[in-house]
VOPAGU-2260 file (C-alpha; in pm, 1 decimal, decimal comma):
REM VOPAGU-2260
SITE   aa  ch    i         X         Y         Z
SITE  UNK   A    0   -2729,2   -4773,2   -3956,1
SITE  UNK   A    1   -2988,9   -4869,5   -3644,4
SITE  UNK   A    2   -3107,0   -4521,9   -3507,8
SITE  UNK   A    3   -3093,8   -4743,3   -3235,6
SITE  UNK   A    4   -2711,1   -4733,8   -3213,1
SITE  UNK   A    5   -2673,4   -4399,8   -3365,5
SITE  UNK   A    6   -2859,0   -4292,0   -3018,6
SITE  UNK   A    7   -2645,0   -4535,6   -2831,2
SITE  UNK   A    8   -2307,3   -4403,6   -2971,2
SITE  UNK   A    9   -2415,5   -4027,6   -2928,7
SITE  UNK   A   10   -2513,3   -4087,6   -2558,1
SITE  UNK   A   11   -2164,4   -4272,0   -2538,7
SITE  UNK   A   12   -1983,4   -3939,7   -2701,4
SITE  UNK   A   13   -2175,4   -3680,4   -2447,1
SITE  UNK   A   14   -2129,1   -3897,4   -2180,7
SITE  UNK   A   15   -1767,5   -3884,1   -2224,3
SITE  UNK   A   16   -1765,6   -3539,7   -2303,0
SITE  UNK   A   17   -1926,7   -3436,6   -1974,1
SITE  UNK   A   18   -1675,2   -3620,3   -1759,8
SITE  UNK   A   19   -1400,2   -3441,4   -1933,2
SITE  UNK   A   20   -1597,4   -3115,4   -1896,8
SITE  UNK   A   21   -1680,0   -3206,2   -1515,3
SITE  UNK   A   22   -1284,5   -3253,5   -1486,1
SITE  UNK   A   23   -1180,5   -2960,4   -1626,0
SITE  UNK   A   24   -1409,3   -2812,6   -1408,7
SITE  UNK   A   25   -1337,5   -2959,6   -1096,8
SITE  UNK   A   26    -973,8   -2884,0   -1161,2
SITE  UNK   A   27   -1047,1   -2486,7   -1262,2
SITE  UNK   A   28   -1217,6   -2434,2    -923,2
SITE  UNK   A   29    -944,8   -2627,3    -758,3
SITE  UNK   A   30    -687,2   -2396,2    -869,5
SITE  UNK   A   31    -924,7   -2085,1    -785,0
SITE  UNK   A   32    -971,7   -2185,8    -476,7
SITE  UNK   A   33    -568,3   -2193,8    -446,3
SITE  UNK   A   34    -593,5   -1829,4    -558,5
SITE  UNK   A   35    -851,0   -1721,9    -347,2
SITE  UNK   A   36    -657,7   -1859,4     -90,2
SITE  UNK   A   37    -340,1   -1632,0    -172,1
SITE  UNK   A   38    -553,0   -1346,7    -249,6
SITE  UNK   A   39    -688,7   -1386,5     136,1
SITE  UNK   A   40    -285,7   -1407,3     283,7
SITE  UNK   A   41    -194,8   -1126,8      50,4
SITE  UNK   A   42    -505,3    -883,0     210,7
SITE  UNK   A   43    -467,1   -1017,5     521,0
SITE  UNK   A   44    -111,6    -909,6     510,3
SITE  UNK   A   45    -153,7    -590,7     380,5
SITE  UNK   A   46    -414,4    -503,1     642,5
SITE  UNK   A   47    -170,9    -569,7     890,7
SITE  UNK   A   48     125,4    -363,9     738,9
SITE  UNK   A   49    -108,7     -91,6     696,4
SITE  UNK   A   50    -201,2     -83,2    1075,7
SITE  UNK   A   51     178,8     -87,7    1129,3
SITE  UNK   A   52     219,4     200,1     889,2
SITE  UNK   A   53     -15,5     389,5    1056,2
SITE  UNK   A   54      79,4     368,8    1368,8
SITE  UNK   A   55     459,3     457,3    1266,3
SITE  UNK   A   56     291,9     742,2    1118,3
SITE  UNK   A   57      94,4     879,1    1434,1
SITE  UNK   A   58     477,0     802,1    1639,7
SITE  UNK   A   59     645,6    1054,5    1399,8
SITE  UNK   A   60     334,4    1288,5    1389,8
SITE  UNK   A   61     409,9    1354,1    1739,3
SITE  UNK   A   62     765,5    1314,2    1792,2
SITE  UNK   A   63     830,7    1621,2    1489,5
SITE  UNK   A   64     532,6    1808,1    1692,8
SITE  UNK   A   65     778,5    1749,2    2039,7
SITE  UNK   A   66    1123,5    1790,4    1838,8
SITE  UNK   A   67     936,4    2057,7    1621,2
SITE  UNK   A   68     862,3    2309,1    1931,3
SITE  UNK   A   69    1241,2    2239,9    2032,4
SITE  UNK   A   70    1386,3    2307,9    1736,4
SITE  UNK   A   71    1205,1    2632,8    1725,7
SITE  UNK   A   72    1337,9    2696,6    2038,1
SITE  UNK   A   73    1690,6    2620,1    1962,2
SITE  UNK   A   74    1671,3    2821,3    1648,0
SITE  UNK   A   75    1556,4    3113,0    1841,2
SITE  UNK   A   76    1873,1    3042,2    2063,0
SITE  UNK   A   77    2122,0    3039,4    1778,1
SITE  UNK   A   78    1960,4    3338,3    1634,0
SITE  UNK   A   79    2045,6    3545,6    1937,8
SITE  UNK   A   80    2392,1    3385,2    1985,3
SITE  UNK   A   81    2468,9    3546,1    1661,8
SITE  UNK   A   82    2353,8    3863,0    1707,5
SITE  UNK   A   83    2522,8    3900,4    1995,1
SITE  UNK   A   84    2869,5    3840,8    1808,9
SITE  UNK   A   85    2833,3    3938,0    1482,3
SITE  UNK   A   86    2815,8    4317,0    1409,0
SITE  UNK   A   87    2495,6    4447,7    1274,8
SITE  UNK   A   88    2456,4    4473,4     919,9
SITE  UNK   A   89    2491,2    4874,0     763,1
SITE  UNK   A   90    2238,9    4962,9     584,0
SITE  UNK   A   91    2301,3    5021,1     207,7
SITE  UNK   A   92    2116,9    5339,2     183,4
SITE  UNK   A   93    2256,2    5618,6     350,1
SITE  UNK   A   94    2039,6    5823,4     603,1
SITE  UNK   A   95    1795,4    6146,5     542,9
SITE  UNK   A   96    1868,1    6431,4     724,2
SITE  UNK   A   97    1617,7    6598,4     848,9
């Protein structure tokens, strides 16, 4: 065989063989760039939900600090609405004399 064609033929094979490589490649990075894409919407979204977290967070931080003191207050109230009618509790042990 002419070296001459064996170079020919081996050009021919690579030549091919880098257009199907360039292909693959060109469709690889096209699908990553989809992903990227997603990856970007997903943050993005999960930025914002965070911010809306928080902020639900802080609203219930101080609403249980504003109910909180109330329902200290109201538990003091209920406290000494029972005391008043219920009968004091005897003591178990009975007392020293002196």
């Amino acid at each position: 065989m002419n070296p001459l064609l064996q170079a020919d033929i081996f050009f021919f094979i690579t030549s091919i063989a880098v257009i199907v490589v360039t292909i693959a490649l060109v469709v690889a990075l096209f699908f990553l760039v989809q992903i990227l894409r997603d990856v970007r919407y997903v943050s993005k979204r999960v930025r914002e939900e965070s911010d809306r977290v928080l902020e639900d967070v802080e609203h219930l931080r101080s609403f249980v600090v504003k109910e909180g003191k109330k329902a200290i207050d109201i538990k003091k109230l209920i406290g000494e609405v029972l005391n008043v009618f219920l009968p004091k509790r005897k003591s178990r042990r009975p007392k020293r004399k002196l």
